[in-house]
VOPAGU-2260 file (C-alpha; in pm, 1 decimal, decimal comma):
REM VOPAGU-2260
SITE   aa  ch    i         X         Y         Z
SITE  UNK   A    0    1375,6    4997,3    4847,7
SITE  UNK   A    1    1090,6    5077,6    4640,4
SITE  UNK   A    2     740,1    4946,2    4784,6
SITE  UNK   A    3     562,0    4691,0    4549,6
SITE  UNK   A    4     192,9    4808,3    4496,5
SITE  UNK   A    5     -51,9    4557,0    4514,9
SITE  UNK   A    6    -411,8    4553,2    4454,1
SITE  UNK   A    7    -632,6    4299,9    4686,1
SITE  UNK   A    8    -997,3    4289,2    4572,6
SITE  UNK   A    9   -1328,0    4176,8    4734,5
SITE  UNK   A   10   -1712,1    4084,9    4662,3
SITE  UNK   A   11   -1811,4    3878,9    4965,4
SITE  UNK   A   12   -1750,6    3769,1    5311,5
SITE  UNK   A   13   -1626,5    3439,4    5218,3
SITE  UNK   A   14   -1414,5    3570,1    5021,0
SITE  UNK   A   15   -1245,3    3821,6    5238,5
SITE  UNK   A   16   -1247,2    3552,9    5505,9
SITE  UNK   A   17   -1026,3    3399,9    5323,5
SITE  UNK   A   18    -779,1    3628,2    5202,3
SITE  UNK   A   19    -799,9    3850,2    5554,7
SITE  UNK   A   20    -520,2    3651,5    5720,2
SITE  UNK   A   21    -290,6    3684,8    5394,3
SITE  UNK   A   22    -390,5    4054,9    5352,9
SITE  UNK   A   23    -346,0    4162,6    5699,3
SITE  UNK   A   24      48,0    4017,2    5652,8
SITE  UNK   A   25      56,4    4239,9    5338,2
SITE  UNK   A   26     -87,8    4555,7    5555,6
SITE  UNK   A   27     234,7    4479,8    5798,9
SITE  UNK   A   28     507,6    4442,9    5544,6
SITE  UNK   A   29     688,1    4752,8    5435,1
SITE  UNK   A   30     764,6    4645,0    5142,4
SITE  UNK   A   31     398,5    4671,8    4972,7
SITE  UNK   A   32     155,1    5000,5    4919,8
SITE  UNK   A   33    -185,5    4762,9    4967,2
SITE  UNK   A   34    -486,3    4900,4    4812,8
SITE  UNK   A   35    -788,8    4694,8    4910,1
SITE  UNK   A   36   -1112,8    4725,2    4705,0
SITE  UNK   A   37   -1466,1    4612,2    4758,6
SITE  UNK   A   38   -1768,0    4548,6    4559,5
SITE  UNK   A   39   -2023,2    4300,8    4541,7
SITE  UNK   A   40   -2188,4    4216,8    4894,3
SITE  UNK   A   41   -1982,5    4447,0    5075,0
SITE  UNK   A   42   -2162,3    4796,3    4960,3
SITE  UNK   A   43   -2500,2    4630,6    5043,2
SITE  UNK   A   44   -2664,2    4484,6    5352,0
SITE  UNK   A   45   -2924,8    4316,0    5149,6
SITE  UNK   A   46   -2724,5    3950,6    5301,6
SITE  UNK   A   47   -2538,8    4147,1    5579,7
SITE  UNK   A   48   -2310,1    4415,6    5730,5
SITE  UNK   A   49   -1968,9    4276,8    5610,3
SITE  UNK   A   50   -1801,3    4599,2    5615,2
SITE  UNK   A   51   -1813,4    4604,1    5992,7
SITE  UNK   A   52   -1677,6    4297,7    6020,4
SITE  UNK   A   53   -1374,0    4448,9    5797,8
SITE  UNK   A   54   -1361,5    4798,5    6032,6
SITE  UNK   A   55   -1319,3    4590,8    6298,9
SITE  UNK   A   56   -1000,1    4367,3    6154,9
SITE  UNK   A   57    -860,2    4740,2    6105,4
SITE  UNK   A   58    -847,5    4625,4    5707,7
SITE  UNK   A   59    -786,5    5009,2    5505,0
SITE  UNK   A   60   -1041,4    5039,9    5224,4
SITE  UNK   A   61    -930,6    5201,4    4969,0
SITE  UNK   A   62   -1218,8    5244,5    4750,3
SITE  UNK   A   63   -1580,4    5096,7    4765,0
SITE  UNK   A   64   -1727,4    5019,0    4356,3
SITE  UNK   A   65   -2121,3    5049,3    4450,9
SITE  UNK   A   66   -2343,9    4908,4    4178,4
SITE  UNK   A   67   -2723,1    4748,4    4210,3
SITE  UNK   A   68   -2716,6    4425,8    4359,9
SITE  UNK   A   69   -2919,5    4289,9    4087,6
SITE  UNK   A   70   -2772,2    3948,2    4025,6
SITE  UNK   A   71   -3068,9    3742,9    4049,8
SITE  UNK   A   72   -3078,8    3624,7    3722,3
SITE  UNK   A   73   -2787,0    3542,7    3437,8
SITE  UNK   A   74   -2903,4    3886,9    3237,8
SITE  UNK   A   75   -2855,6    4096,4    3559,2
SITE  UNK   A   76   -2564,9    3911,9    3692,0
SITE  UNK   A   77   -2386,1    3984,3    3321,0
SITE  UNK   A   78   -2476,8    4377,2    3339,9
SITE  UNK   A   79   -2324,7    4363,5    3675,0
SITE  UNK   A   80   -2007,7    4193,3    3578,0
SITE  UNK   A   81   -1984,6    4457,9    3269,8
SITE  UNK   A   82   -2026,4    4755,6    3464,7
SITE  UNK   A   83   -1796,6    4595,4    3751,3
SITE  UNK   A   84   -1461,6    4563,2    3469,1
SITE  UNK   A   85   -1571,1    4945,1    3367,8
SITE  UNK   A   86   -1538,7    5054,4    3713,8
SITE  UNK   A   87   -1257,1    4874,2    3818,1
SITE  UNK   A   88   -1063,4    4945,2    3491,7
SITE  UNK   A   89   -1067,6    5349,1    3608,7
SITE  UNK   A   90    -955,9    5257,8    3981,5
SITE  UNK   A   91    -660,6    5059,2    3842,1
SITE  UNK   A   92    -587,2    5287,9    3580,5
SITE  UNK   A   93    -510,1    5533,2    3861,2
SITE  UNK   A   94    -353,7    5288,6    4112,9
SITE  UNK   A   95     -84,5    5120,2    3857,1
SITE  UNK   A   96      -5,9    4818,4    4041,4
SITE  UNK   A   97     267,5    4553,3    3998,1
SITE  UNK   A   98      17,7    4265,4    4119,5
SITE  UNK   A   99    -374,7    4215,4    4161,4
SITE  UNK   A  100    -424,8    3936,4    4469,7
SITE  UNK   A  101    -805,0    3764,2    4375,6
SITE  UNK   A  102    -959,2    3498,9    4561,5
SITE  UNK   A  103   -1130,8    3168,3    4479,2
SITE  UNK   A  104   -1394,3    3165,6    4186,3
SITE  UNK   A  105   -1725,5    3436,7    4223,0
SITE  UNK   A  106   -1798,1    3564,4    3898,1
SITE  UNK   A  107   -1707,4    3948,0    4012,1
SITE  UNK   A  108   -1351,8    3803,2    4052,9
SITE  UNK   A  109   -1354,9    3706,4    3680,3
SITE  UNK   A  110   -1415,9    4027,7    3564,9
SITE  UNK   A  111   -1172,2    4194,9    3757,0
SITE  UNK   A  112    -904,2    3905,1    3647,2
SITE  UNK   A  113   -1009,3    3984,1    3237,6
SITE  UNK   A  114    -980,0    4360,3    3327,9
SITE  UNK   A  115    -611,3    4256,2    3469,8
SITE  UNK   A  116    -514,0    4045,6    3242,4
SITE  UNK   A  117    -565,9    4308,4    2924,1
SITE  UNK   A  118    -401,3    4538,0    3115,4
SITE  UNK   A  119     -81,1    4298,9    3171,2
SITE  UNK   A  120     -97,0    4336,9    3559,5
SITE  UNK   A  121      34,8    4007,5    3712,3
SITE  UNK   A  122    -226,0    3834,2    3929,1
SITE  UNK   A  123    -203,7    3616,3    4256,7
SITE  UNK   A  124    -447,1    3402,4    4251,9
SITE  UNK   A  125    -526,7    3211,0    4583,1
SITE  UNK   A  126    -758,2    2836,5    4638,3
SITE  UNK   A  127    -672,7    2770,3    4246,5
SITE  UNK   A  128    -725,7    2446,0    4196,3
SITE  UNK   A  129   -1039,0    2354,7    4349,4
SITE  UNK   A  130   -1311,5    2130,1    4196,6
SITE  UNK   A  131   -1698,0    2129,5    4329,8
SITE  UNK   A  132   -1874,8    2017,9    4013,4
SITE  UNK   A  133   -2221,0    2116,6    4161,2
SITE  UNK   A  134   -2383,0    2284,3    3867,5
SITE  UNK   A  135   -2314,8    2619,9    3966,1
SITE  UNK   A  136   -2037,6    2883,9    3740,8
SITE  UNK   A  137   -1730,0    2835,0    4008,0
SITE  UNK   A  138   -1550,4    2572,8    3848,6
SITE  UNK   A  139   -1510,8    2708,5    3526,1
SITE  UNK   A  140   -1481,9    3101,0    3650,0
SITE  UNK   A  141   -1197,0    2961,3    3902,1
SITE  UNK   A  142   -1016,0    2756,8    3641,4
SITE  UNK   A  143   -1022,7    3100,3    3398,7
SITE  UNK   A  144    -898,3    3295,5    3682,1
SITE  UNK   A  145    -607,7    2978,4    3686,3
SITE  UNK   A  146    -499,0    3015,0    3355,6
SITE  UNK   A  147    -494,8    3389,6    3383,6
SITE  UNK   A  148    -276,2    3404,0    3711,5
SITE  UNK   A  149      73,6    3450,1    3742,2
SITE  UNK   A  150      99,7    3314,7    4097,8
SITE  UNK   A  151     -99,7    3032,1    4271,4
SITE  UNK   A  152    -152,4    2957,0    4637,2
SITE  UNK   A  153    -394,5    2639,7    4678,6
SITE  UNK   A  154    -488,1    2521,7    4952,1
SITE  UNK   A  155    -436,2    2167,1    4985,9
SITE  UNK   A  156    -238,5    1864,8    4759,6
SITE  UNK   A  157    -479,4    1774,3    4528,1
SITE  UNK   A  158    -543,4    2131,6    4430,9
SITE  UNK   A  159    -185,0    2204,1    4380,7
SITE  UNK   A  160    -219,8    1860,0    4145,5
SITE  UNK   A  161    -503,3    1977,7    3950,8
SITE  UNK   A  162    -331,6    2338,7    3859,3
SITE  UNK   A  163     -19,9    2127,4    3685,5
SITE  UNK   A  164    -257,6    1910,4    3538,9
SITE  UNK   A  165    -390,4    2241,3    3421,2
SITE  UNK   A  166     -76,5    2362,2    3211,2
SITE  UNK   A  167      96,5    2554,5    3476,1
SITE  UNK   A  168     448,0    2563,4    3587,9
SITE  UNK   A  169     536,4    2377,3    3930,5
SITE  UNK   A  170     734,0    2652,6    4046,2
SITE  UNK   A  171     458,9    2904,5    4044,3
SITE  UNK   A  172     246,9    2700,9    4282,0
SITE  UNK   A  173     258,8    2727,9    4650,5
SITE  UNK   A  174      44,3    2517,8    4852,0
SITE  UNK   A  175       1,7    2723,2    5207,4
SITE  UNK   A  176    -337,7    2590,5    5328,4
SITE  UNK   A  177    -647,9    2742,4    5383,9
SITE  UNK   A  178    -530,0    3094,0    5514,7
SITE  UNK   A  179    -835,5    3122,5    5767,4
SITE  UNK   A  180    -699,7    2818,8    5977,7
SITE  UNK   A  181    -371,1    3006,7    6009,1
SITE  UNK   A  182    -500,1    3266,4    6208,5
SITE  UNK   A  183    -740,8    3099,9    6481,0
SITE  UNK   A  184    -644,3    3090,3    6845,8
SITE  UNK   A  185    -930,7    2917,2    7010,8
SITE  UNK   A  186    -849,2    3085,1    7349,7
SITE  UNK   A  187    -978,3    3467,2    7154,2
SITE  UNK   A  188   -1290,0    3285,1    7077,7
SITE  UNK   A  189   -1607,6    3270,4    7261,4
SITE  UNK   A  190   -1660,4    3058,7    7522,5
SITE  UNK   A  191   -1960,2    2778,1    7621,9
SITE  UNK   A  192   -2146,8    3018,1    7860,5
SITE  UNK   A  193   -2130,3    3262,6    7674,2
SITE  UNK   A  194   -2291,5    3137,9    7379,2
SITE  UNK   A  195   -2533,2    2919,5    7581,6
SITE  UNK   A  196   -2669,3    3230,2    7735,5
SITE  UNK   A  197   -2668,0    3439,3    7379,2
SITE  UNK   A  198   -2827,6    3211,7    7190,4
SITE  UNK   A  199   -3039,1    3082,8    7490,8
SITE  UNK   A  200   -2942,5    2726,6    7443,7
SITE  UNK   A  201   -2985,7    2471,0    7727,4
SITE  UNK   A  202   -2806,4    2163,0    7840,7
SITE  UNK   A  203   -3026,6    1941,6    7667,3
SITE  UNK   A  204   -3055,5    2173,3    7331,7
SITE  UNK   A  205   -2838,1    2042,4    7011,7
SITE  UNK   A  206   -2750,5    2299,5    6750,5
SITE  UNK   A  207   -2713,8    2299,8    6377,5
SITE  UNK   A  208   -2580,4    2588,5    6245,7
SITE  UNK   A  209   -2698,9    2592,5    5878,0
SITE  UNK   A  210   -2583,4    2789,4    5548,5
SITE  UNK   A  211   -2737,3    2708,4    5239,0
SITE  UNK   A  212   -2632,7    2881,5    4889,8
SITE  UNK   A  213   -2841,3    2908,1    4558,2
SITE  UNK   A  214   -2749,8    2596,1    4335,0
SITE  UNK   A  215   -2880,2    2635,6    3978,5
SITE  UNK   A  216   -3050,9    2296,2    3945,0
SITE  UNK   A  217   -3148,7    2320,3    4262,1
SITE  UNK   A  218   -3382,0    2576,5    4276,6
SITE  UNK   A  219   -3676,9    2363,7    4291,6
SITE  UNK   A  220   -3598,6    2202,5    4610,2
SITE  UNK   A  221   -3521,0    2544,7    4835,8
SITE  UNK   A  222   -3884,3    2484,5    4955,8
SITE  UNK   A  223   -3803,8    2080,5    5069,7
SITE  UNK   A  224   -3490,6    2177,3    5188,5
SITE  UNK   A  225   -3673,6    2441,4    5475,7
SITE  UNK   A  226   -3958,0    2203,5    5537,0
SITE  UNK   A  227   -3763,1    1983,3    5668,4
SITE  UNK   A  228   -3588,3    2242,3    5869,4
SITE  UNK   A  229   -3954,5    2275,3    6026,3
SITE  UNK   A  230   -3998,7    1914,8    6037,8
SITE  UNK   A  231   -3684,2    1851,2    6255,1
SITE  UNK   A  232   -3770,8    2159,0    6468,8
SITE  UNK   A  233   -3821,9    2077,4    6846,8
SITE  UNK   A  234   -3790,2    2198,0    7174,6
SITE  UNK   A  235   -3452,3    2006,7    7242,7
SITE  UNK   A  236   -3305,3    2154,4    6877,3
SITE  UNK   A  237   -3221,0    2501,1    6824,3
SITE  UNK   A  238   -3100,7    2616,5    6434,9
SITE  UNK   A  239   -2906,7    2939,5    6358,7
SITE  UNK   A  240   -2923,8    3040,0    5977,1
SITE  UNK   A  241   -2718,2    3239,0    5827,0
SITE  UNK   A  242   -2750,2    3450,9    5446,3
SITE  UNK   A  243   -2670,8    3329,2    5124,6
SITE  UNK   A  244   -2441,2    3434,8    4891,0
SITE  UNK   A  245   -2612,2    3666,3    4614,4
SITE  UNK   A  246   -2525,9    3438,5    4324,0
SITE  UNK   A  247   -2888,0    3395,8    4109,9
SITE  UNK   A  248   -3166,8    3255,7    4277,4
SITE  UNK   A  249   -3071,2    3366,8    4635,0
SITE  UNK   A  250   -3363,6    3553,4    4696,5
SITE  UNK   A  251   -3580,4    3279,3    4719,2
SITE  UNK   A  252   -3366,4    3086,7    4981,1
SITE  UNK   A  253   -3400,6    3490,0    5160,2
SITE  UNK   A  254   -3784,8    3418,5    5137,8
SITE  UNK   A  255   -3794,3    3081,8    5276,3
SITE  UNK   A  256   -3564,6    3237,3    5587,4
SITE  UNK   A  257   -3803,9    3500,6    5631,4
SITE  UNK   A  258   -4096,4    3293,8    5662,6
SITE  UNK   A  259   -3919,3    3109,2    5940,9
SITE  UNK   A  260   -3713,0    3387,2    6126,5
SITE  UNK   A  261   -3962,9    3468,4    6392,5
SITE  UNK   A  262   -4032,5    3087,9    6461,8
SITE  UNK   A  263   -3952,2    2932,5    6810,0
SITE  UNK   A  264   -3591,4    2781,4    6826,6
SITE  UNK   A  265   -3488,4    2940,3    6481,6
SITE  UNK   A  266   -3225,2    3177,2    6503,2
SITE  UNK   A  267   -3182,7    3399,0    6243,2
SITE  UNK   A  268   -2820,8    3594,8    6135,1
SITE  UNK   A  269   -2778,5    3753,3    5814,0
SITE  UNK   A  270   -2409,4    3716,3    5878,0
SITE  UNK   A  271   -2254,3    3563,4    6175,5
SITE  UNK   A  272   -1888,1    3735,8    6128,0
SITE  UNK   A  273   -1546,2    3545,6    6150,7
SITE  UNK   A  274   -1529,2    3467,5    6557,8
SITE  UNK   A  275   -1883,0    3361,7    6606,3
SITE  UNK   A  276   -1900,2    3158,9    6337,0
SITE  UNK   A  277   -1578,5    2972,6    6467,0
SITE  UNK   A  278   -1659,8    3046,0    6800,4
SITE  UNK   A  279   -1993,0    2839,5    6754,0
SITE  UNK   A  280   -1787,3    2563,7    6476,0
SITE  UNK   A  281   -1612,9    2560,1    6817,4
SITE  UNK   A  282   -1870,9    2494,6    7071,6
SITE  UNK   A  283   -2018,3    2257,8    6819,3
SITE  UNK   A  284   -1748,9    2031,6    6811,3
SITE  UNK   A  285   -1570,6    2042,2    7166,9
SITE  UNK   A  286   -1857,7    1986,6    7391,5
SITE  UNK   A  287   -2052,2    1760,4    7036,1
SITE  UNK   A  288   -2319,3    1969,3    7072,6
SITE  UNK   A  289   -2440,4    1960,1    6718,5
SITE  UNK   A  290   -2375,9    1952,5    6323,8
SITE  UNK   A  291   -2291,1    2231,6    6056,1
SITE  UNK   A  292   -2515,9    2192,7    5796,1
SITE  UNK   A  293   -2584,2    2322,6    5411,0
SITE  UNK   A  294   -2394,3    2405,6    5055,7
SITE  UNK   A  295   -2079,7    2617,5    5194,3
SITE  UNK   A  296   -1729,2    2555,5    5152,7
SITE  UNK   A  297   -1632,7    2669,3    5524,6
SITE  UNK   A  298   -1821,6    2350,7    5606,0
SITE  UNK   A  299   -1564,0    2146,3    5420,1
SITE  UNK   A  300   -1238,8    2312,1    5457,7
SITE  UNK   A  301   -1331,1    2514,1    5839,4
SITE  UNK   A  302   -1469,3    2249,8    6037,0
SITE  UNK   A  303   -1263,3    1985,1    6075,8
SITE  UNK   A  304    -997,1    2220,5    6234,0
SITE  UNK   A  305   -1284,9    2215,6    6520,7
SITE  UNK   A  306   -1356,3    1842,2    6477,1
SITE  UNK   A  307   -1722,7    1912,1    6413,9
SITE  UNK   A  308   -1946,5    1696,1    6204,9
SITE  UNK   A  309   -2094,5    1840,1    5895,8
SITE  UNK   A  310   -2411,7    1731,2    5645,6
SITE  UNK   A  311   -2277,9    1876,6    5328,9
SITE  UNK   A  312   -2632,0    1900,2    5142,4
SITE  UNK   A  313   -2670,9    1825,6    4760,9
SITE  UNK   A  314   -2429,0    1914,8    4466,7
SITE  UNK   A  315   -2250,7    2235,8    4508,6
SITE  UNK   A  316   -1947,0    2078,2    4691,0
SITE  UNK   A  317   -1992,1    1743,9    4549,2
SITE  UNK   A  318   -1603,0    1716,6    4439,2
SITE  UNK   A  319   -1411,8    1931,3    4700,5
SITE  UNK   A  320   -1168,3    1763,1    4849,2
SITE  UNK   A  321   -1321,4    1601,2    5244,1
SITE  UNK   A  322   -1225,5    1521,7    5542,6
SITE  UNK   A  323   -1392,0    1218,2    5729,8
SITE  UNK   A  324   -1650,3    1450,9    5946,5
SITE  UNK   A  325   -1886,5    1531,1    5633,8
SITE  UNK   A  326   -2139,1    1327,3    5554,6
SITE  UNK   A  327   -2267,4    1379,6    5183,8
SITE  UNK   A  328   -2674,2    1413,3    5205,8
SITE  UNK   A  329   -2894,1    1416,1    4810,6
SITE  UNK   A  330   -3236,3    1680,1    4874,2
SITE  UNK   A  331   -3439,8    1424,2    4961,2
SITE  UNK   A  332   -3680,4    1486,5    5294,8
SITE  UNK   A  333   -3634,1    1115,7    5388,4
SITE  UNK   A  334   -3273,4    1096,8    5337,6
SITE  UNK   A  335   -3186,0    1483,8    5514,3
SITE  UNK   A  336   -3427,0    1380,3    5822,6
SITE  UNK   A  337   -3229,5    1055,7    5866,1
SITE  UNK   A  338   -2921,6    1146,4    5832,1
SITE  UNK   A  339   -2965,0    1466,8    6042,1
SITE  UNK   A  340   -3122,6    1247,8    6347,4
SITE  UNK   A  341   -2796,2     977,9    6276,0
SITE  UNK   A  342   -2511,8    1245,2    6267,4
SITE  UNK   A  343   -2642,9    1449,6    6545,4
SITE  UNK   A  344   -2593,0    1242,4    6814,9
SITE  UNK   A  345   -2291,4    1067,1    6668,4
SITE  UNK   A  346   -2011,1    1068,7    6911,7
SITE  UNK   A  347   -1723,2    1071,6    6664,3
SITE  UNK   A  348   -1365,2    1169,9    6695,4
SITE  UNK   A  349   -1128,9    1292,6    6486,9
SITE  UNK   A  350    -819,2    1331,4    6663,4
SITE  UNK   A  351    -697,6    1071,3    6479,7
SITE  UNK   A  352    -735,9    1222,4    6128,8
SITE  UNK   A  353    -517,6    1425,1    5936,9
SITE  UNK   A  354    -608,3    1798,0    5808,1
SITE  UNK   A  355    -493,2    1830,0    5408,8
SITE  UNK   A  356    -658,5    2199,9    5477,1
SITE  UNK   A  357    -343,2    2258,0    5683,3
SITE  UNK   A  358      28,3    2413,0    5620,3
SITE  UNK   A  359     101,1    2684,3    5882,4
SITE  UNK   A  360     498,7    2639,5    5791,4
SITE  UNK   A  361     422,6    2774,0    5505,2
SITE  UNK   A  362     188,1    3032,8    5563,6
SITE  UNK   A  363     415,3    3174,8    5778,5
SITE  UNK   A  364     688,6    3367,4    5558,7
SITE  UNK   A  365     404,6    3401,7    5237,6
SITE  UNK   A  366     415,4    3787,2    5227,4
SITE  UNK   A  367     814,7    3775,2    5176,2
SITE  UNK   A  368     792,5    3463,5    4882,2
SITE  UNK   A  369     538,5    3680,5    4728,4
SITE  UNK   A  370     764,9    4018,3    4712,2
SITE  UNK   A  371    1021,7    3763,0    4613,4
SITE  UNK   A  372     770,9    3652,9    4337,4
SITE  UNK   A  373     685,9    3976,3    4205,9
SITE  UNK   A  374    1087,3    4087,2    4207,7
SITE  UNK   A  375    1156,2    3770,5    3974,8
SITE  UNK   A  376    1224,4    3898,5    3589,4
SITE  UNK   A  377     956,1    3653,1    3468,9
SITE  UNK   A  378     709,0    3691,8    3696,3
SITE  UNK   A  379     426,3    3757,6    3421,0
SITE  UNK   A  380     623,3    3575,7    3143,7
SITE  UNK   A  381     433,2    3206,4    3177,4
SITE  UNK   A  382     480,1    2901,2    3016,9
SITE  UNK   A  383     238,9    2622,6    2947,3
SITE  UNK   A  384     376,5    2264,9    3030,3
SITE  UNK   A  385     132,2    2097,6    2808,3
């Protein structure tokens, strides 16, 4: 049988921790000839080393598109995207594939999807679906990428809801979870002395691990947002921070970390990689040692697999879909500082509480509905329901 070629493309390490569990299936299954390509984040360690992390899942790169990282303003980020679709044009021009598989909603994944989508190549798009309405571009960049895919795997119900309210066909929407969860085995991960003795933390210490992205109208407050950091700062609370994203604007949160990165009981990480981060979500959450903290989606859709708590901070995730262990929190320094010392020492659980984030059956046999997908005579013919 002839092997299916199929194109996966990355820009960051959220990204590609999200589609790593789905692409490592792919890298099994004889049936496809996976070509995995990288931009963005990945060919820079301006906000870490993310192609280690991706040597050491064994992941084949197929080709690396290196352009300036200068996205720190719309002008920039636009002659990036349009030197992005006339790189990746030429490496798909050569590669031919029958499918492109694109993740979530960063704007280098819209230009690859326009590139696609002129050149009639079928596209899987995975967490369609999704709603954050927090001022930044991912809403309407993921809902583009929607109506341009052929194939969509969302992550939870109300996702899968939103992409037929969206014009799309039932049939083409698989709900499978968040792929990440799929793929954890908290046994692999490291344990409490361990990271009490890496991260010197003591048996009266409580953590917050804290991520924080650049939010257009939020710009102003990056400054608050690490005072208070230094306000809360004592000799019982340690804080690991990790990079931003390098949406625009991200090089003033990289400031504000650098003015605190040799301070005592800050702990600074450009980027964690996939089993500390949940090794730590882990800790956090088992032994309540602490809170996740900041703008990211993992703090939304990762944590409550751990049953940690989590201050999701101003508007970027405003509208994502929660569990009952976040705890919304506006930029205000009374408000974070209040809510921090509340949540922190909450003893909550949420054994209790269901996970919409989850659908291992599923999961399970995705690489083989996929080829199944792409054998159908209609796979790129759509039709709008609306």
């Amino acid at each position: 049988m002839k092997k299916k070629k199929i194109v996966f493309f990355s820009a960051s390490r959220a990204e590609y921790s999200i589609q790593y569990p789905i692409l490592k299936k792919f890298q099994k299954n004889r049936l496809f000839k996976v070509y995995f390509i990288v931009a963005g984040s990945h060919t820079s360690t301006a906000v870490g080393n993310t192609l280690d992390e991706i040597k050491k899942d064994k992941i084949n790169i197929f080709h690396k598109i290196k352009l300036n990282l200068k996205t720190n303003d719309s002008f920039n980020l636009n002659m990036y995207s349009v030197e992005l679709q006339k790189k990746i044009l030429k490496v798909l021009s050569k590669i031919k594939p029958d499918s492109i598989f694109l993740t979530s909603d960063r704007f280098e994944t819209l230009s690859v999807a326009l590139v696609s989508h002129f050149m009639k190549i079928p596209i899987i798009h995975l967490e369609g679906g999704d709603v954050t309405a927090g001022g930044t571009l991912d809403d309407d960049s993921r809902h583009a990428i929607t109506k341009l895919a052929a194939l969509h795997l969302v992550t939870n119900y109300d996702s899968k809801n939103r992409v037929i309210k969206l014009g799309e066909e039932t049939k083409r929407i698989i709900d499978i979870g968040f792929p990440p969860l799929n793929m954890i085995h908290k046994k692999s991960l490291y344990n409490k002395e361990y990271l009490e003795k890496k991260f010197n933390i003591g048996p009266d210490n409580s953590l917050i691990l804290f991520t924080y992205h650049p939010v257009p109208n939020e710009i102003g407050s990056i400054k608050l947002i690490f005072n208070v950091l230094k306000k809360i700062q004592n000799k019982n609370l340690k804080i690991i921070i990790t990079y931003p994203n390098f949406d625009p604007g991200y090089k003033k949160i990289v400031n504000e970390i650098k003015k605190i990165k040799n301070k005592k009981n800050f702990i600074v990480v450009k980027n964690l990689g996939r089993k500390m981060y949940f090794s730590i979500l882990n800790y956090l959450g088992t032994y309540n040692k602490g809170i996740c903290m900041g703008n990211s989606s993992s703090g939304i859709k990762e944590t409550m697999y751990f049953k940690c708590k989590t201050i999701n901070l101003g508007t970027r995730q405003q509208a994502r879909l929660k569990t009952k262990n976040i705890y919304d929190c506006n930029i205000r320094s009374v408000e974070m500082i209040n809510l921090i010392n509340k949540v922190i020492n909450l003893k909550s659980n949420f054994n209790k509480n269901s996970n919409p984030y989850l659908s291992k059956k599923v999961f399970v046999k995705i690489d083989q509905k996929i080829f199944k997908f792409m054998k159908w005579k209609f796979f790129s013919q759509k039709k709008i329901t609306y």
